[in-house]
N, CA, C and O atoms as CSV, one atom per row, in Angstrom:
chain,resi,resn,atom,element,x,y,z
A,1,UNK,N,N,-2.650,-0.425,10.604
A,1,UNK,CA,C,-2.457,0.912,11.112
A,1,UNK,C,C,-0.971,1.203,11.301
A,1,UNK,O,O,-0.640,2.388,11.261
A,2,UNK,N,N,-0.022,0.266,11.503
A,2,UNK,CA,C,1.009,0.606,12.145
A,2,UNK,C,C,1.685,0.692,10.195
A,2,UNK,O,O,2.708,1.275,9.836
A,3,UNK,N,N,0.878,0.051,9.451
A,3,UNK,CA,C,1.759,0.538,8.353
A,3,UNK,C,C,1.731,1.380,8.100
A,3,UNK,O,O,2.689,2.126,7.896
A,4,UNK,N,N,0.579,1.609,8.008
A,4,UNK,CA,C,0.375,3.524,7.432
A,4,UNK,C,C,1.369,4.059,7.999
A,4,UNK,O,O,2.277,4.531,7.316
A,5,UNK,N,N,1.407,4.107,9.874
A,5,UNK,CA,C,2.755,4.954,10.051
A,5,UNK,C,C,4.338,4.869,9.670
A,5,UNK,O,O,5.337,5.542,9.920
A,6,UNK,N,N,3.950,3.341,8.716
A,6,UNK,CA,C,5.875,3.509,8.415
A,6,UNK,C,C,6.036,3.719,7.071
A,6,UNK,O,O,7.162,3.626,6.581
A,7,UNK,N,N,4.880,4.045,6.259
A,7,UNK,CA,C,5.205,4.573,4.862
A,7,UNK,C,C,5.326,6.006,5.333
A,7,UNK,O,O,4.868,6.594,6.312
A,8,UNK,N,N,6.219,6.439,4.150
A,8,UNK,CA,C,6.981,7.578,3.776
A,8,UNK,C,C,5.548,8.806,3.741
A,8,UNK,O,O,4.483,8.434,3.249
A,9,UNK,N,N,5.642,9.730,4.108
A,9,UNK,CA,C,4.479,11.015,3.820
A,9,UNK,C,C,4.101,10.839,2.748
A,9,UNK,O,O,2.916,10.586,2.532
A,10,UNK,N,N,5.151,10.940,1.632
A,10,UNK,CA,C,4.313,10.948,0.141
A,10,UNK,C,C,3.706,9.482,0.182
A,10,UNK,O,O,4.732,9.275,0.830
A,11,UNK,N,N,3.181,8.506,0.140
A,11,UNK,CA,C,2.783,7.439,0.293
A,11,UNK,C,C,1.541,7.280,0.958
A,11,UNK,O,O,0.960,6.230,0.686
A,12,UNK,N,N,0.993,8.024,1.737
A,12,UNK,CA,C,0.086,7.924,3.216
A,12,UNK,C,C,-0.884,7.538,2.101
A,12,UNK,O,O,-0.990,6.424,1.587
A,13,UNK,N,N,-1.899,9.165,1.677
A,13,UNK,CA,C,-2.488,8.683,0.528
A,13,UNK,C,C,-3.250,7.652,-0.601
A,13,UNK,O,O,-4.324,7.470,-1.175
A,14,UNK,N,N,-1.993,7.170,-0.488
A,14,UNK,CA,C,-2.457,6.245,-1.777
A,14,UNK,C,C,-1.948,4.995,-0.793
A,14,UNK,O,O,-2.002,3.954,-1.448
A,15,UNK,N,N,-1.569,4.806,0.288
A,15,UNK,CA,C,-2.056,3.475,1.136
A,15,UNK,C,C,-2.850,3.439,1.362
A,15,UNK,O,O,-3.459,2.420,1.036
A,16,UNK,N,N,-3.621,4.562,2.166
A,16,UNK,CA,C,-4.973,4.549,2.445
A,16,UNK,C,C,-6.130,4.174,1.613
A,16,UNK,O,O,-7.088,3.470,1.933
A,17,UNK,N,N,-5.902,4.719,0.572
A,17,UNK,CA,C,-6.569,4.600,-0.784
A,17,UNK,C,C,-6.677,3.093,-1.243
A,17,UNK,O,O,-7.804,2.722,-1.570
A,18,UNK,N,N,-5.767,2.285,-1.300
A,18,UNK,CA,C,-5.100,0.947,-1.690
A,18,UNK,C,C,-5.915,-0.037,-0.773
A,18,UNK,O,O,-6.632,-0.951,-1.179
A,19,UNK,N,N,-5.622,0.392,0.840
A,19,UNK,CA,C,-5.914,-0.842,1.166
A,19,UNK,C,C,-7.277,-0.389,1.383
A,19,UNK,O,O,-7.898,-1.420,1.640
A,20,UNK,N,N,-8.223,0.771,1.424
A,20,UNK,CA,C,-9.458,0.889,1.928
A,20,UNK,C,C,-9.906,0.093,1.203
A,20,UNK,O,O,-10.206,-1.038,1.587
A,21,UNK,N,N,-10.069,0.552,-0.149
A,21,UNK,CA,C,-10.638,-0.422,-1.142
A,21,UNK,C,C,-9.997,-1.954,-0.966
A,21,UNK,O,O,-10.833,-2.855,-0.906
A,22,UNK,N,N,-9.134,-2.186,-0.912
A,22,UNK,CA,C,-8.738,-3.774,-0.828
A,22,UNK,C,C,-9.981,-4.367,0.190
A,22,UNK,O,O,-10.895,-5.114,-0.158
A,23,UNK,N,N,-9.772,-3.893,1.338
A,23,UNK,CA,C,-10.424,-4.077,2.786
A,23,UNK,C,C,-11.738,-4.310,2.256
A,23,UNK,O,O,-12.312,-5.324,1.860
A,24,UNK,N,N,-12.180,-2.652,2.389
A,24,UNK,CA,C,-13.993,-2.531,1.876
A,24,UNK,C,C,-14.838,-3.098,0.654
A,24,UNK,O,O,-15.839,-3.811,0.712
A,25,UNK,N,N,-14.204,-2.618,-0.431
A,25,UNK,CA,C,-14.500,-2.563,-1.789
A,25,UNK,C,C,-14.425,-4.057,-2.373
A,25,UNK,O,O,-15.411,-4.556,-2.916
A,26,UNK,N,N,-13.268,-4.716,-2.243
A,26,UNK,CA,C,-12.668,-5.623,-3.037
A,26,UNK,C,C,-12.733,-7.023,-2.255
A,26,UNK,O,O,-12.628,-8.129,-2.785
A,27,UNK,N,N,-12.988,-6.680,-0.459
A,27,UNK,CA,C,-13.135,-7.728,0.056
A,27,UNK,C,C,-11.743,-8.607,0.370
A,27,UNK,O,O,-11.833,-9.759,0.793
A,28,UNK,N,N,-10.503,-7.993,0.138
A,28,UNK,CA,C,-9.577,-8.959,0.130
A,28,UNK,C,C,-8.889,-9.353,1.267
A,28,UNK,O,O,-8.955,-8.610,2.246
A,29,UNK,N,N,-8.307,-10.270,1.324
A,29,UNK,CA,C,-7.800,-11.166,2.970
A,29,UNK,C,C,-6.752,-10.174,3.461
A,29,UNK,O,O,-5.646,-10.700,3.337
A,30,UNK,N,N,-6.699,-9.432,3.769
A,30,UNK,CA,C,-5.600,-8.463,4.189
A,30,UNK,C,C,-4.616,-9.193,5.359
A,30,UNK,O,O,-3.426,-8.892,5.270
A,31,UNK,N,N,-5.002,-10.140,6.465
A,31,UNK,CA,C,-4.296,-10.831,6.927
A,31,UNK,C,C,-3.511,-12.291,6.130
A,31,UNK,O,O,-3.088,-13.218,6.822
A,32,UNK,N,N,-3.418,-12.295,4.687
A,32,UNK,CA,C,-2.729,-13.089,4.220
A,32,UNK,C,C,-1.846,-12.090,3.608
A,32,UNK,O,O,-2.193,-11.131,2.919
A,33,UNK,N,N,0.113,-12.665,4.172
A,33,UNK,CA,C,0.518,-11.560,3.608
A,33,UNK,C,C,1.471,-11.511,2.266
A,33,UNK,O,O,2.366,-10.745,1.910
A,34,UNK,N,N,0.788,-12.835,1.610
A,34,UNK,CA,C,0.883,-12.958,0.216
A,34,UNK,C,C,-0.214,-11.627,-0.574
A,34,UNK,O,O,0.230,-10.621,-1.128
A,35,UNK,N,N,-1.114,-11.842,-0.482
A,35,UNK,CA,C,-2.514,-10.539,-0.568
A,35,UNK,C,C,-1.615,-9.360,-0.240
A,35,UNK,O,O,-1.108,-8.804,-1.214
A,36,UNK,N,N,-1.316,-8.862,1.023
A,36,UNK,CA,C,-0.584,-7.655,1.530
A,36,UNK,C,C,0.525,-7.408,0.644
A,36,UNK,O,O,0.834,-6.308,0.186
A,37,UNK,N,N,1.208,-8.709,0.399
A,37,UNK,CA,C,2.581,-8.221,-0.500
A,37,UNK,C,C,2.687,-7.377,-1.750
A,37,UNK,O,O,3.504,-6.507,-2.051
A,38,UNK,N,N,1.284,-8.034,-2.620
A,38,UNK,CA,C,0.457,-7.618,-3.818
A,38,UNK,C,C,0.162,-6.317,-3.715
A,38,UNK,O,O,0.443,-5.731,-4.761
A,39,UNK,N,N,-0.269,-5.652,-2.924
A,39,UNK,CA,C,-1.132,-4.219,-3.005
A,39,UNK,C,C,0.494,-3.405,-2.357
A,39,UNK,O,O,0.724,-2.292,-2.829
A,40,UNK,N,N,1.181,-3.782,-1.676
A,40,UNK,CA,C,2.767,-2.589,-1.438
A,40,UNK,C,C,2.996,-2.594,-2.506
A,40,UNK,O,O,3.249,-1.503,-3.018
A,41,UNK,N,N,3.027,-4.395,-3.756
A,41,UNK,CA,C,4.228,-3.668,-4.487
A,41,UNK,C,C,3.592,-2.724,-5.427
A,41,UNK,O,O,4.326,-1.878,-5.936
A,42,UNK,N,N,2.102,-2.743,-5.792
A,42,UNK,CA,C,1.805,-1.189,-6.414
A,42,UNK,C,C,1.918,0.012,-5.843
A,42,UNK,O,O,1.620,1.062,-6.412
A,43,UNK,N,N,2.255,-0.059,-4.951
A,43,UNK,CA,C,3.214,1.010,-4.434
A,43,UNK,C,C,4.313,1.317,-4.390
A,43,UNK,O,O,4.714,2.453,-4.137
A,44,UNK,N,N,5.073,0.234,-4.658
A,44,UNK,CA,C,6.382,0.202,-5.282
A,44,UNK,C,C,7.178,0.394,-3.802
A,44,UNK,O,O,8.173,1.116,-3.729
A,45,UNK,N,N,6.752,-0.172,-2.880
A,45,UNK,CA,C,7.053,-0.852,-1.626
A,45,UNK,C,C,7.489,-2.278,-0.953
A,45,UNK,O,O,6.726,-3.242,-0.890
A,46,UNK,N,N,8.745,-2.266,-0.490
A,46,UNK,CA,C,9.171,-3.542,-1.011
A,46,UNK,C,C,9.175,-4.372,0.762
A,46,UNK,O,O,9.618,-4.217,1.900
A,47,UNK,N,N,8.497,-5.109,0.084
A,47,UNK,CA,C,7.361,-5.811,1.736
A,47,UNK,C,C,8.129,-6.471,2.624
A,47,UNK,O,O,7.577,-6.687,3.703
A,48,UNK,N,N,9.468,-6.938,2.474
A,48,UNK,CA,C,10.749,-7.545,3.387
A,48,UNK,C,C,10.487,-6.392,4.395
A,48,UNK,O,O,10.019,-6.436,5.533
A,49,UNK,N,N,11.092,-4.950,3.358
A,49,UNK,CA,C,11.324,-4.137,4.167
A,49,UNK,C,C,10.453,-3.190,5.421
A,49,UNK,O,O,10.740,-2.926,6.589
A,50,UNK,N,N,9.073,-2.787,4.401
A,50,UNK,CA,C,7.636,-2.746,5.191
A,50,UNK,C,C,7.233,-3.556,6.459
A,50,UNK,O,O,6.664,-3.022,7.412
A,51,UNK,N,N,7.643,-5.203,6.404
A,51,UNK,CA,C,6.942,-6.024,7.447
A,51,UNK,C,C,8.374,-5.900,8.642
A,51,UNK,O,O,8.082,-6.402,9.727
A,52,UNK,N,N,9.419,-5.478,8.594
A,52,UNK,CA,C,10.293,-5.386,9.287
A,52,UNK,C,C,9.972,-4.027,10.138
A,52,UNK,O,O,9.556,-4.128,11.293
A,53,UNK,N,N,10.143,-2.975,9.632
A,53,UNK,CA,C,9.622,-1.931,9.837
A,53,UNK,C,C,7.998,-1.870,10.670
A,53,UNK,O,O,7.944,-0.895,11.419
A,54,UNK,N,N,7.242,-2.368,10.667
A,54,UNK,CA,C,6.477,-2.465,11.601
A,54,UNK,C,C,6.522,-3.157,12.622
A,54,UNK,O,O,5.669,-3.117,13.509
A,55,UNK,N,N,7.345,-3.749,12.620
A,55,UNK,CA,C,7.451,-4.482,14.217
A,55,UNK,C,C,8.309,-3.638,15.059
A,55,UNK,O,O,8.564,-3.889,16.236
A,56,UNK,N,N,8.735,-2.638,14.409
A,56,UNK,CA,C,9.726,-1.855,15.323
A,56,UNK,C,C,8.742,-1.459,16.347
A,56,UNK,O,O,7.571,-1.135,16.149
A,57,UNK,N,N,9.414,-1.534,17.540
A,57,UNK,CA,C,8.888,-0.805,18.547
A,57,UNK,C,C,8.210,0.422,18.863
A,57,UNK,O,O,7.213,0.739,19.511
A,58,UNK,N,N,9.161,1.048,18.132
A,58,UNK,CA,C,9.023,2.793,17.960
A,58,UNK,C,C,7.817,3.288,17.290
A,58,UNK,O,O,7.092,4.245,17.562
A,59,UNK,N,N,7.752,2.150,16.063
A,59,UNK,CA,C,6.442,2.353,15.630
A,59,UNK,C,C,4.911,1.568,16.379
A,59,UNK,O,O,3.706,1.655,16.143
A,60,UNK,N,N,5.503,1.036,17.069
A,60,UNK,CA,C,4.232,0.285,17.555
A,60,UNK,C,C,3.978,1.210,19.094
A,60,UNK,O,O,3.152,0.905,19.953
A,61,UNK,N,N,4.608,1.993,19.129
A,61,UNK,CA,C,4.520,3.144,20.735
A,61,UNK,C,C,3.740,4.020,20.272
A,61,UNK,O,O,2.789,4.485,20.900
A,62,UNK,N,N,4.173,4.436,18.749
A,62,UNK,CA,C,3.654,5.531,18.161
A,62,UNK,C,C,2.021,5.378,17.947
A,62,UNK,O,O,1.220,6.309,18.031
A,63,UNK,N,N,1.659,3.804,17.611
A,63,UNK,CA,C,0.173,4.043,17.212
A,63,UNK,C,C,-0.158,3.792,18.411
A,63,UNK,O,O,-1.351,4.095,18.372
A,64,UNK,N,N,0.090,3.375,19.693
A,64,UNK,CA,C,-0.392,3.278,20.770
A,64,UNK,C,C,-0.379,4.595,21.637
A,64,UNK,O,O,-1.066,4.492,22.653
A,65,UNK,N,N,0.232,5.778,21.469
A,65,UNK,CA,C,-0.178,7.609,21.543
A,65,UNK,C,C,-0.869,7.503,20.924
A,65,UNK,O,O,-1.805,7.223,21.673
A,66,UNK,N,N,-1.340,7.496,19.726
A,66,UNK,CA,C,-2.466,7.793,18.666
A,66,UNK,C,C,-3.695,7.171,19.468
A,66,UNK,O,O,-4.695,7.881,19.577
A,67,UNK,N,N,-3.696,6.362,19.830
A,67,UNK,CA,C,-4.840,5.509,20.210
A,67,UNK,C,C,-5.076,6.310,21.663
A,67,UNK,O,O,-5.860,7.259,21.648
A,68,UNK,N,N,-4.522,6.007,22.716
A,68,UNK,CA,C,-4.418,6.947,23.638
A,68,UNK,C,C,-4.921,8.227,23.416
A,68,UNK,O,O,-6.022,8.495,23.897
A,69,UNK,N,N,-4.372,8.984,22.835
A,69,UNK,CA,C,-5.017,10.345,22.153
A,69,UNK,C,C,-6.725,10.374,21.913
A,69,UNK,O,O,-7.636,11.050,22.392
A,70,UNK,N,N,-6.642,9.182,20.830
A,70,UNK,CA,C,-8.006,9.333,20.477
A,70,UNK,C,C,-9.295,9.134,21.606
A,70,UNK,O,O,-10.387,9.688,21.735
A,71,UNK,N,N,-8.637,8.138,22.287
A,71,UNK,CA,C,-9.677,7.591,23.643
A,71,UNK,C,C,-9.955,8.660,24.649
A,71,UNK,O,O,-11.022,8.867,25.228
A,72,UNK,N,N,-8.993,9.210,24.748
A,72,UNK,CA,C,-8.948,10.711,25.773
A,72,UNK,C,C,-9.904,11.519,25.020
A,72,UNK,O,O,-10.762,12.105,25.680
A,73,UNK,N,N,-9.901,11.656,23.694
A,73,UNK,CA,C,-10.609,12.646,23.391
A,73,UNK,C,C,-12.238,12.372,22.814
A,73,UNK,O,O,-13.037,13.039,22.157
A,74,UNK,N,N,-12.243,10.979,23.462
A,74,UNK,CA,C,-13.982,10.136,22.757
A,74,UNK,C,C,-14.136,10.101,21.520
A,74,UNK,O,O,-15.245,10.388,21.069
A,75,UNK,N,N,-13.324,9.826,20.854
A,75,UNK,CA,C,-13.553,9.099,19.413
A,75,UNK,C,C,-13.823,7.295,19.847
A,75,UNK,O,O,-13.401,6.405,20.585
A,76,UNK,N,N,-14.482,7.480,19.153
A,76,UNK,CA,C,-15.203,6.018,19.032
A,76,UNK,C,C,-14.997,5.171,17.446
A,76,UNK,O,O,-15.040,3.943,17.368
A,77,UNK,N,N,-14.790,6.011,16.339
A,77,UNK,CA,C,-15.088,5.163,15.280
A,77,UNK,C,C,-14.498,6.173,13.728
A,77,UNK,O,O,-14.370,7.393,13.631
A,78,UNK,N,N,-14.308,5.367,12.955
A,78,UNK,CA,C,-13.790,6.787,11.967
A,78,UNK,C,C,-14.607,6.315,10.832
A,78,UNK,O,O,-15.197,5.239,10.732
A,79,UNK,N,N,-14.540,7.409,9.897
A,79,UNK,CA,C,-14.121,8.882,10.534
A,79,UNK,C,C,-14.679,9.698,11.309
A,79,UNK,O,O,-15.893,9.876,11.204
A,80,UNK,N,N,-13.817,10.483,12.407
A,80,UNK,CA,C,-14.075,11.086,13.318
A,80,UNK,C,C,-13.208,12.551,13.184
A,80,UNK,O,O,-11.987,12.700,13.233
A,81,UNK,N,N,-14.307,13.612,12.993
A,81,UNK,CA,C,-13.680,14.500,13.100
A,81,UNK,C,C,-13.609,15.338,14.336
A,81,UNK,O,O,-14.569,15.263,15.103
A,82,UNK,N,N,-12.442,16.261,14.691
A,82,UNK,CA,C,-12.601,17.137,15.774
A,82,UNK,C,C,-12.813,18.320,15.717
A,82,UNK,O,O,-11.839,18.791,15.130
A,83,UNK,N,N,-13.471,19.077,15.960
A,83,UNK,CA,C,-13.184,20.819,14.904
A,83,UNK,C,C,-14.422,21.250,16.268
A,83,UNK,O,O,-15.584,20.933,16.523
A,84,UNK,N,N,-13.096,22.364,17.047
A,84,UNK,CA,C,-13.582,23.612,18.282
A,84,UNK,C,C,-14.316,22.659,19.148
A,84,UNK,O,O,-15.459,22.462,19.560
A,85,UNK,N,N,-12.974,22.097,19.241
A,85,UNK,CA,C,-13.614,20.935,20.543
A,85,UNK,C,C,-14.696,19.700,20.541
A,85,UNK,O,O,-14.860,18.731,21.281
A,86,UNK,N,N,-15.416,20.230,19.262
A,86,UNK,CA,C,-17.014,18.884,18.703
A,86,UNK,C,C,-16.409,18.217,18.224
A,86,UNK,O,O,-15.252,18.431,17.861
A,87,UNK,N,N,-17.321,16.764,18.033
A,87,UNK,CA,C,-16.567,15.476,17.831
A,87,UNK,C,C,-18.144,15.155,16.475
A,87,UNK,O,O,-19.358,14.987,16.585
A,88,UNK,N,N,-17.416,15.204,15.637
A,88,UNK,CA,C,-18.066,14.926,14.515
A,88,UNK,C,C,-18.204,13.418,13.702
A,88,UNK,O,O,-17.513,13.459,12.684
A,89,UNK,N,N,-18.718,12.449,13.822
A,89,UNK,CA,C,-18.498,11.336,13.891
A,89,UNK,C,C,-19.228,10.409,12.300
A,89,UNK,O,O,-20.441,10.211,12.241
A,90,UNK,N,N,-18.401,10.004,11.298
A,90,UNK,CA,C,-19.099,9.323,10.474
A,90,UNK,C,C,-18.869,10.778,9.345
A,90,UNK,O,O,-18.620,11.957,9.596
A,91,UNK,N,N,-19.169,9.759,7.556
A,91,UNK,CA,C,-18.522,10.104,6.553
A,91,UNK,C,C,-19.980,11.125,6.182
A,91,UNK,O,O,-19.817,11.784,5.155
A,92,UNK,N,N,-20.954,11.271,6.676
A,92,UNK,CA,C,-21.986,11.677,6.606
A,92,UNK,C,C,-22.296,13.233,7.309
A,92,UNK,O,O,-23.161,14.090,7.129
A,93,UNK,N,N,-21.066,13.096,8.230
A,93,UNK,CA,C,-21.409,14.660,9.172
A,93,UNK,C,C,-20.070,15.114,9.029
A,93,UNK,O,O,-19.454,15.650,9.950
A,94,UNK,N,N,-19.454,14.847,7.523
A,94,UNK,CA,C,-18.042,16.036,7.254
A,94,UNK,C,C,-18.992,17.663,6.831
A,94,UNK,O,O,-18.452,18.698,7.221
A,95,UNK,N,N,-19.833,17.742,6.352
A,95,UNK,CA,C,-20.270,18.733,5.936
A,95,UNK,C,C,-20.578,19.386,7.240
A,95,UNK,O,O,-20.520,20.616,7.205
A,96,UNK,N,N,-20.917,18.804,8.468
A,96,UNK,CA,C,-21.598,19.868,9.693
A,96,UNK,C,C,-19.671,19.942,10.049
A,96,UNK,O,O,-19.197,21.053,10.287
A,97,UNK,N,N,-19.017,19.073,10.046
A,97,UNK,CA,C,-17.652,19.169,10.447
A,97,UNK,C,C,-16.817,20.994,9.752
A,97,UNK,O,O,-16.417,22.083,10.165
A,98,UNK,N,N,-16.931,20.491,8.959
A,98,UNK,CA,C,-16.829,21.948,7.311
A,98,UNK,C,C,-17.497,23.494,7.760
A,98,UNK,O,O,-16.868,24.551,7.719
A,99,UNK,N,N,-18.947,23.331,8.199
A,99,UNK,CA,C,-19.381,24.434,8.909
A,99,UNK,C,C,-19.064,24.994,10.276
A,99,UNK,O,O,-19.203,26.183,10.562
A,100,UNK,N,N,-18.486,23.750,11.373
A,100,UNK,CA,C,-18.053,24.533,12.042
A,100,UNK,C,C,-16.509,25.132,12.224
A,100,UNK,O,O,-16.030,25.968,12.989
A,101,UNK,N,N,-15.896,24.218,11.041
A,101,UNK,CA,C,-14.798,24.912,10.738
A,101,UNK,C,C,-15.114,26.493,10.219
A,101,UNK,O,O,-14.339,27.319,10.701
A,102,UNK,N,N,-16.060,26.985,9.378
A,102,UNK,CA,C,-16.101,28.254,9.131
A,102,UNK,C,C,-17.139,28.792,10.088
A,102,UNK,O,O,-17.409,29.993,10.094
C-alpha cells in the first residue's frame, strides 16, 4: 500500500493492475523482494529507489490518514465504495454503487 502511494500518478494504474494480478491471479510471493523487484522493473521503476521511498515517513503518515479515514467512515474491506453517504461494499455492488450515483 505504501507503494502505491510513492509511484508517480501516471503509474497508480498499472501498479495496481501489476501487482493485483501478481498477488491474486499469479499467486506470487510479493514479500520476496527479488519477486517485487521483477514486477517495478516492468514498470520501468527502479526498486533501490521505490524501497527507499517507502520507508519515508511521510509516506508511511500518509497511508496511516488513509486508514484512519477509512475506519471513521466503516469500510471494512475493498472494494468499498462511498456514494451520498452509503457504503457499498464488494466488486459485486459497483452497479447499486453507479445507481446511486445517478
Amino acid at each position: 500500500m505504501r507503494g502505491y502511494l510513492s509511484v508517480g500518478d501516471n503509474q497508480k494504474e498499472n501498479y495496481l493492475n501489476i501487482f493485483f494480478n501478481a498477488y491474486w491471479r499469479d499467486n506470487l510471493d510479493l514479500s520476496s523482494e527479488q519477486e517485487f523487484s521483477k514486477l517495478l522493473a516492468t514498470l520501468g521503476i527502479d526498486s533501490k529507489i521505490f524501497f527507499e521511498k517507502i520507508k519515508q515517513q511521510s509516506i508511511k503518515d500518509h497511508l496511516k490518514k488513509l486508514t484512519n479515514d477509512a475506519f471513521r467512515k466503516e469500510v471494512f474491506g475493498a472494494p468499498t465504495f462511498i456514494v451520498n453517504n452509503k457504503i457499498f461494499w464488494g466488486q459485486d455492488r459497483l452497479e447499486y454503487a453507479l445507481e446511486e450515483l445517478s
